[in-house]
KOLSE-958153 format. One record per residue (C-alpha): z, x, y. Coordinates in nm, 3 decimals. Each point is the difference from the previous one (the first is absolute). Example, Ala and Ser with C-alpha at 12.3 -4.5 7.8 and 13.67 -1.06 7.14 Angstrom:
% KOLSE-958153
0.780; 1.230; -0.450
-0.066; 0.137; 0.344
//
This chain:
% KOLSE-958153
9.777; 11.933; 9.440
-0.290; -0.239; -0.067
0.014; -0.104; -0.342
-0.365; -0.126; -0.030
-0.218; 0.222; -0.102
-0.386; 0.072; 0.052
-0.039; -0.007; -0.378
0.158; -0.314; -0.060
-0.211; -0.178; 0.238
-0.315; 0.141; -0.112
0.126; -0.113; -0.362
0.015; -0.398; 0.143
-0.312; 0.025; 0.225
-0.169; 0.108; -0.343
0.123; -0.234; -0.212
-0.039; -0.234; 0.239
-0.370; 0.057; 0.066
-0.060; 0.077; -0.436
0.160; -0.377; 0.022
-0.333; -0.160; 0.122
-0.135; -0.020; -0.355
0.326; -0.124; -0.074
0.137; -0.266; 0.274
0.270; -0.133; -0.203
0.218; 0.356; 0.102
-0.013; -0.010; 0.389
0.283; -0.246; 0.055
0.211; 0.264; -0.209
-0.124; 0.303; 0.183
-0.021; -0.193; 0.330
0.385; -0.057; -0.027
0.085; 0.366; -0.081
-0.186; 0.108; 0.262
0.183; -0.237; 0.242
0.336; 0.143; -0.117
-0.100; 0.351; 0.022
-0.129; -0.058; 0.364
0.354; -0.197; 0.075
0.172; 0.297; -0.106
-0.205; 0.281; 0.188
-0.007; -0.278; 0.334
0.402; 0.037; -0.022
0.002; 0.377; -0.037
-0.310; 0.046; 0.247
0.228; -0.194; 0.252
0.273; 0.310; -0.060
-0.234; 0.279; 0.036
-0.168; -0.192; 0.310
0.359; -0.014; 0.159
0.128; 0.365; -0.120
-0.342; 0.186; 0.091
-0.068; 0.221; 0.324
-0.157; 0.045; 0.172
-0.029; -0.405; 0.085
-0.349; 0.009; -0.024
-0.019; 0.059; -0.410
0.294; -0.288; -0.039
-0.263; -0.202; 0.183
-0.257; 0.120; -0.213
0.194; -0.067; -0.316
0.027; -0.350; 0.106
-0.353; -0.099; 0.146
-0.093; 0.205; -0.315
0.236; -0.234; -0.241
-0.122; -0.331; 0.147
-0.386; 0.089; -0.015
0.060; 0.063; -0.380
0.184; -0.324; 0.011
-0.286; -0.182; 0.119
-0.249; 0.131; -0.261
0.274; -0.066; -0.274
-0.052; -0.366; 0.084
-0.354; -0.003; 0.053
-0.003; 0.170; -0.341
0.208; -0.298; -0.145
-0.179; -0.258; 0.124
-0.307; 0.136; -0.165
0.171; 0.048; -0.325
0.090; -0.369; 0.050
-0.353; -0.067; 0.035
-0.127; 0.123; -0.242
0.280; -0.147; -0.278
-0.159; -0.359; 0.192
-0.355; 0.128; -0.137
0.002; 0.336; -0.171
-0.414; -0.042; -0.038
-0.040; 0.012; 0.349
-0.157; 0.367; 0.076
0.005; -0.038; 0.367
0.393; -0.025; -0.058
0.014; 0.297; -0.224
-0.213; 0.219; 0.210
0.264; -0.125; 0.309
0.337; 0.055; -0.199
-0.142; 0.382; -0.065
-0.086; 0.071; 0.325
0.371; -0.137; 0.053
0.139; 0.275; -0.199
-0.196; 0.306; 0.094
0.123; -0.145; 0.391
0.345; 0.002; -0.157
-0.012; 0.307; -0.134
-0.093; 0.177; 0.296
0.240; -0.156; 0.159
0.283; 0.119; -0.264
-0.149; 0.342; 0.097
0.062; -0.053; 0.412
0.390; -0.126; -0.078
0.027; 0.283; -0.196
-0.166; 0.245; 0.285
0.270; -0.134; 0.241
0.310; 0.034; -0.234
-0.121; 0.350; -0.019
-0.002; 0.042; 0.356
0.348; -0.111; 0.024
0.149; 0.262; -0.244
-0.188; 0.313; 0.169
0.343; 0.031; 0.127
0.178; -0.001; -0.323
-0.191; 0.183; -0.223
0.026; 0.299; 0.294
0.379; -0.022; -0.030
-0.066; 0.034; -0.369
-0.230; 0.295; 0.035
0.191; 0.184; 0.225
0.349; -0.056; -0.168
-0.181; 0.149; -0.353
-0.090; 0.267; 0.247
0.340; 0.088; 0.100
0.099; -0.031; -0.362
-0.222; 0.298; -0.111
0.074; 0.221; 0.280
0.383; -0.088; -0.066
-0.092; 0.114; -0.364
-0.182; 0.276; 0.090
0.304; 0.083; 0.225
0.250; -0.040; -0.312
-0.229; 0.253; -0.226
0.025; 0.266; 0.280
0.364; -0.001; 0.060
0.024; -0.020; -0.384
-0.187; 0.317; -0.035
0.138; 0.117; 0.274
0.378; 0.010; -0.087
-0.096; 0.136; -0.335
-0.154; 0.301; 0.173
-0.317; -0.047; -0.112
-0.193; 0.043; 0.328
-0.091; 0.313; 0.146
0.181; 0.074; 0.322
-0.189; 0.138; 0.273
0.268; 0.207; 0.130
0.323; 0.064; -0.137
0.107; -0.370; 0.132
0.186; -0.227; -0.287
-0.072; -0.339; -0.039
0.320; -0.128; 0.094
-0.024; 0.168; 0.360
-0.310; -0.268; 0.027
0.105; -0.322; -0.143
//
């Protein structure tokens, strides 16, 4: 399970682009961000490896690196801007970096999606079964209490 979530990132990407009226942050938040991304790189390489069909694992990964790229592009304009946070070219650059980054977030996420379709139908069919097994339980209950009308003069016990 991918530990990263969509909310988290969209908390550094703002703070990160609030941070261009206030320069002095985006070494902090650049630094965060580059440990988050470390730790969803390492788990995006074990949902790349476990997914099937191949295709999503090699989604996951092209998916994983692209946001890696616009992580450092989005560093190297916070960096430019702590050289000269007046510079509104640099600003209007570094947010442009973000919204890119964000976007990006959104595609890994996509993908990581894609490669628990699988899962989450195991889950939905096994909490499935479950009712029907409960369902099941309630009858015979009933049943062997002699509850239920019989159709014919059949017992319940000539049935189970």
């Amino acid at each position: 399970a991918c530990h990263f979530s969509f909310s988290l990132a969209c908390v550094f990407i703002f703070q990160m682009t609030k941070s261009v009226t206030n320069p002095e942050e985006l070494g902090g938040l650049a630094s965060q961000m580059t440990n988050d991304y470390g730790h969803l790189a390492l788990q995006g390489r074990m949902a790349a490896a476990t997914a099937e069909p191949e295709e999503i694992g090699f989604q996951i990964r092209t998916r994983v690196q692209e946001l890696g790229h616009g992580c450092i592009f989005l560093v190297q304009k916070a960096g430019a801007l702590q050289i000269c946070p007046t510079d509104s070219y640099t600003k209007r650059e570094l947010i442009e970096c973000a919204r890119a980054v964000t976007e990006k977030v959104s595609l890994v996420l996509s993908a990581l999606q894609a490669g628990n379709k699988g899962t989450q139908a195991c889950i939905t069919a096994a909490s499935a079964v479950s009712g029907i097994i409960a369902d099941l339980d309630t009858t015979i209950m009933f049943a062997t209490a002699g509850t239920l009308n019989a159709e014919n003069n059949e017992s319940f016990a000539d049935h189970r």
